[in-house]
N, C-alpha and C positions, 0 to 999 in steps of 0.2 A: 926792372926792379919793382917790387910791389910796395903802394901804396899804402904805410903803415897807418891803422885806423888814426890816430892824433893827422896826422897829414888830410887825410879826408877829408876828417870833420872841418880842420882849418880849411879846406877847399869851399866845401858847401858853406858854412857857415859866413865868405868872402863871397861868395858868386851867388848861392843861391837866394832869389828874389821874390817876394811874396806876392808881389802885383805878377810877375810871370808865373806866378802858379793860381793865380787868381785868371788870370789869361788864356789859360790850360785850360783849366775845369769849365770855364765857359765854353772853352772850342770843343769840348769833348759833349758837355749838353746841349749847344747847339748844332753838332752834326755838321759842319762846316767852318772854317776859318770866316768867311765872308757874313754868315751870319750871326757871328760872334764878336766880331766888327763890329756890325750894328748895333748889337746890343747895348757892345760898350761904351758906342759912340767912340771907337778909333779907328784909323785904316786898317787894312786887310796888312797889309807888309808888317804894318804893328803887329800885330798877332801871328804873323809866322814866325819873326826876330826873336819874340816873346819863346815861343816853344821852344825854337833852334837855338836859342841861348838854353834852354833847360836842357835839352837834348846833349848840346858840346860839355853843360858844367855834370852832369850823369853819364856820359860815354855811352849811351844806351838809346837807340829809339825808341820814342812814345809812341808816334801816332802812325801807321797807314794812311797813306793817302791815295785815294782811289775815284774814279770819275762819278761816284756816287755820295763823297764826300770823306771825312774822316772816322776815322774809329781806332781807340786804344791798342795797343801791344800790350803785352802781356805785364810789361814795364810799366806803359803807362798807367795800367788795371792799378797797381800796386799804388803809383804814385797818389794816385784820383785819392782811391781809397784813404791814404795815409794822410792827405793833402785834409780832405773832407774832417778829417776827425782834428787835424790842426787848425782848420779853421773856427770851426766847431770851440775846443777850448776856448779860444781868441773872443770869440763873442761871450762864450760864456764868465768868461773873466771881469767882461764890460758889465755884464749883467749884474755879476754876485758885486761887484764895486757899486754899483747906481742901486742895491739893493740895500748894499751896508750904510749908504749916504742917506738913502729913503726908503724905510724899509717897507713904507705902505704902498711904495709903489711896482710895479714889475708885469712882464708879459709871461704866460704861457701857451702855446701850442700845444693840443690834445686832438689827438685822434679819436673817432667815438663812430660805431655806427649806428645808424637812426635809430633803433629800439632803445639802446640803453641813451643816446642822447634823450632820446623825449622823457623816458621814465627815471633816471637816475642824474644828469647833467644838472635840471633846474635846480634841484635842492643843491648842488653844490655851489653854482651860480649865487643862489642868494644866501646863502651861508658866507662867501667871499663878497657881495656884496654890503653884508651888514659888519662883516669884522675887518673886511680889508679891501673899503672900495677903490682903491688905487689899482686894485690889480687886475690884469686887462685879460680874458680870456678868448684865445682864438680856436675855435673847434674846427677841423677838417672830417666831412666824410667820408667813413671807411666803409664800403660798401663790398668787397670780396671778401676772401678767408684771412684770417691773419696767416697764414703762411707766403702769404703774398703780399699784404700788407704792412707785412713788416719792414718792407724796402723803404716806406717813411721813414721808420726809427733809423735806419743805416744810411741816410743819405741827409740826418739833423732835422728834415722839414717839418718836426715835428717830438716834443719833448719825451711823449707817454702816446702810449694805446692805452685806450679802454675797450675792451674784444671778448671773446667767446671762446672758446676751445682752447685745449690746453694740449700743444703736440709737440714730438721730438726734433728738435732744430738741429739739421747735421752740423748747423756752423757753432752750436751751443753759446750764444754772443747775449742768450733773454735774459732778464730777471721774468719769474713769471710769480705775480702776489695774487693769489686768488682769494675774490671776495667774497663770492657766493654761488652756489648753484640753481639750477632754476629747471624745469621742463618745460616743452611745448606742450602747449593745449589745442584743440579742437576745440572752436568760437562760435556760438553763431549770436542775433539778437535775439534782447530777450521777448518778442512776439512771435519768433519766428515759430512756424508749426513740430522744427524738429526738438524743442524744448518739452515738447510732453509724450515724447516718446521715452519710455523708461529704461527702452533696452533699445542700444543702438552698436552695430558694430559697423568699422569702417565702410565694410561694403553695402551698407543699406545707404550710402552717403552719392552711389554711384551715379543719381538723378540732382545730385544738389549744386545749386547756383554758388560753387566754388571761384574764389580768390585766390589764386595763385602766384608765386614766386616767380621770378624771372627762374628756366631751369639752371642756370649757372651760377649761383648763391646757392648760399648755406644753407637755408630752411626748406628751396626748393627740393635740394638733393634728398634732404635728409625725409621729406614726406614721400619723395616719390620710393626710396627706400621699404618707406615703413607700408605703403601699398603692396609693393612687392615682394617684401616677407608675407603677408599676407593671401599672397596670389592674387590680388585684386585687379584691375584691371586701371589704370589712372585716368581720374575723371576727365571731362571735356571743361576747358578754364575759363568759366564766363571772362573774367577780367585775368588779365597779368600783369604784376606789378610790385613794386616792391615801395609803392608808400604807404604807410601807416593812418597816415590824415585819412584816406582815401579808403583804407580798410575799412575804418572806424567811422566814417560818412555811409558806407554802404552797407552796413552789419546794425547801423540804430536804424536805419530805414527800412531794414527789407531782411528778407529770408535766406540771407548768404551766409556760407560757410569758409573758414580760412583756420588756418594753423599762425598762432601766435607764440613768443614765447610767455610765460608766466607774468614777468611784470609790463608788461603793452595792458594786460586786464585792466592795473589798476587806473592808468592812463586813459582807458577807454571807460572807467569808470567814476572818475576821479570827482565830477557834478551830477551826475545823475546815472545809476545803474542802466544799462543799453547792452549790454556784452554778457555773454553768461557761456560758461566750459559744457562742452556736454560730454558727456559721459563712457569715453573711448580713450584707454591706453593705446598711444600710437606703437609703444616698444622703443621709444626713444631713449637712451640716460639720458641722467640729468647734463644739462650743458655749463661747465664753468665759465664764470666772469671773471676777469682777471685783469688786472692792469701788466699792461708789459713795457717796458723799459730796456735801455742796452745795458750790458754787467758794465762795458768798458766806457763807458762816460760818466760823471760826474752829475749828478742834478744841480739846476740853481736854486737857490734856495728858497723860489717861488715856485716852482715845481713840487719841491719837497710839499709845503706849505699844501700845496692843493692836492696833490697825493692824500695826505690827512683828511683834507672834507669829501675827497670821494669814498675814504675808507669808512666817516664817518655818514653818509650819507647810504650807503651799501648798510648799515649797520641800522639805520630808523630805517630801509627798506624790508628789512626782515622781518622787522617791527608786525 
C-alpha cells in the first residue's frame, strides 16, 4: 500500500534529525566517515548510526562506500543539496533576528576577485564603516571564472559575488545586477620608452618586458586571444603572476608592460600618477561587473544593506 503524502510527512517530520543531517553533510565533505569523526569530535560508529538512521527513515541509499572512502548517490546529491539550503535558512533566520534586535550590527561574506577588491571594495568598506561600524565584512578570494566560482554561492560560503562576465547559467539559479562596464588596457610606466611612441600596435610589443597572467584566468585567456586574432605571435613572460601589488611595483619602476582592467589604473594611480594606457585596442568588449547572487535564497538584511554601498560605490566609480 502507498504511503499517502500526510503519512510521509508525519514520518520525516518524527524521524527525521537535524544533527543526522548535519552528520551527513560533513561525511560527504570530508570524504570519509572517519574523518568526519574527527572533525566532529564523535566516534566513527556515531557517524555511520547517524547516516544508516537517515538512510532506513528515506528508504533510499545515500552514500557508496568504497576502499577509497565515501561518495554521494544520487539520493544523497539531492539530499546535500536540499539539506545545504535548509541549513542555510536556519542561520539566516538567527541572523535577520540578532539584526532586528541590533541592527548596527551583522556579518557579511563577499566574494570579490583582487582587481575589484583593491579598486571598488575600500570605498565600500569605509562607507560601512562610517554609517554602520558594527558591521563585520568578510571578503574571500575569487580568483577563477565565475562559472566556477559560483559553487560559493551554491554551497552558502558566501552571501554575494562581486565578478566579471555575464554568461548563460544552464542551472539559471543567478540574479545577475550589473554595475558597470569597463575594458582592458595595455599599461606600461609612465618613464617607460614605450610612452613616446605615437603609434604602437600590438605587435611592435613583441620585444617588451611583459607581465603576464597565470594562462588559466581570465585576463590571461582573453590577451592571448586578442594576440591571436591578430596573428601575433605571444610574447616571452618576463614575470607570471596574478598580483596586482606586484604589477603595480614593477610598471612605477621600470619599462614593463601588462594588460589591466580599466579601474586597477585608478589604483595604480591613486598618490601619484606612475601608470599610463598606451595606445592599442586589444579588440576586447567591454567586461561587465556585476554582483551575483542566488534567485532561490533570501538576503539578510545586512547583505542587502551592503549590496546598496557597492551599488553606491560602482556609482562615485564612474564618477
Amino acid at each position: 500500500m502507498a504511503i499517502s503524502p500526510e503519512h510521509w510527512e508525519a514520518r520525516i517530520g518524527r524521524r527525521l534529525r537535524i544533527r543526522d543531517l548535519h552528520v551527513f553533510i560533513t561525511a560527504i565533505h570530508c570524504g570519509s566517515m572517519a574523518k568526519a569523526a574527527r572533525q566532529l569530535a564523535i566516534s566513527q560508529p556515531a557517524v555511520s548510526k547517524a547516516v544508516t538512521d537517515l538512510e532506513h527513515v528515506l528508504g533510499v541509499r545515500l552514500l557508496d562506500r568504497g576502499s577509497q572512502g565515501i561518495s554521494p548517490t544520487l539520493y544523497g546529491t539531492a539530499l546535500v543539496r536540499r539539506s545545504l539550503a535548509a541549513f542555510d535558512e536556519l542561520r539566516q533566520a538567527v541572523r535577520d533576528i540578532e539584526f532586528i534586535a541590533n541592527p548596527r550590527v551583522g556579518d557579511v561574506w563577499i566574494g570579490c576577485n583582487e582587481s575589484l577588491t583593491v579598486a571598488l571594495m575600500p570605498a565600500v568598506i569605509e562607507q560601512l564603516a562610517r554609517e554602520q561600524p558594527g558591521i563585520s565584512v568578510h571578503l574571500s578570494p575569487m580568483s577563477r571564472p565565475i562559472t566556477q566560482d559560483i559553487r560559493h554561492l551554491r554551497d552558502r560560503s558566501v552571501d554575494l559575488i562581486v565578478g566579471r562576465g555575464v554568461f548563460q547559467i544552464p542551472e539559471d539559479d543567478l540574479n545577475v545586477d550589473v554595475l558597470f562596464e569597463e575594458p582592458l588596457k595595455v599599461v606600461t610606466g609612465v618613464k617607460s620608452p614605450w610612452t613616446r611612441r605615437r603609434r604602437l600596435a600590438l605587435s611592435d610589443l613583441g620585444a617588451a618586458k611583459w607581465i603576464m597572467y597565470p594562462p588559466d584566468e581570465a585576463p590571461g585567456v582573453l590577451v592571448e586571444q586578442a594576440f591571436r586574432k591578430r596573428g601575433v605571435a605571444m610574447p616571452r613572460a618576463t614575470v607570471t603572476t596574478n598580483s596586482f601589488h606586484l604589477r603595480g611595483t614593477l610598471l612605477a619602476k621600470g619599462d614593463y608592460v601588462t594588460v589591466v582592467p580599466a579601474c586597477i589604473l585608478r589604483v595604480f594611480n591613486s598618490h601619484k600618477k606612475t601608470v599610463v594606457p598606451l595606445p592599442i585596442d586589444l579588440g576586447i568588449p567591454l567586461r561587465p561587473v556585476a554582483i551575483f547572487t542566488l534567485k532561490n535564497r533570501m538576503l539578510s538584511p545586512v547583505a542587502a544593506l551592503v549590496i546598496k554601498c557597492i551599488h553606491a560605490a560602482a556609482v562615485r566609480h564612474g564618477d
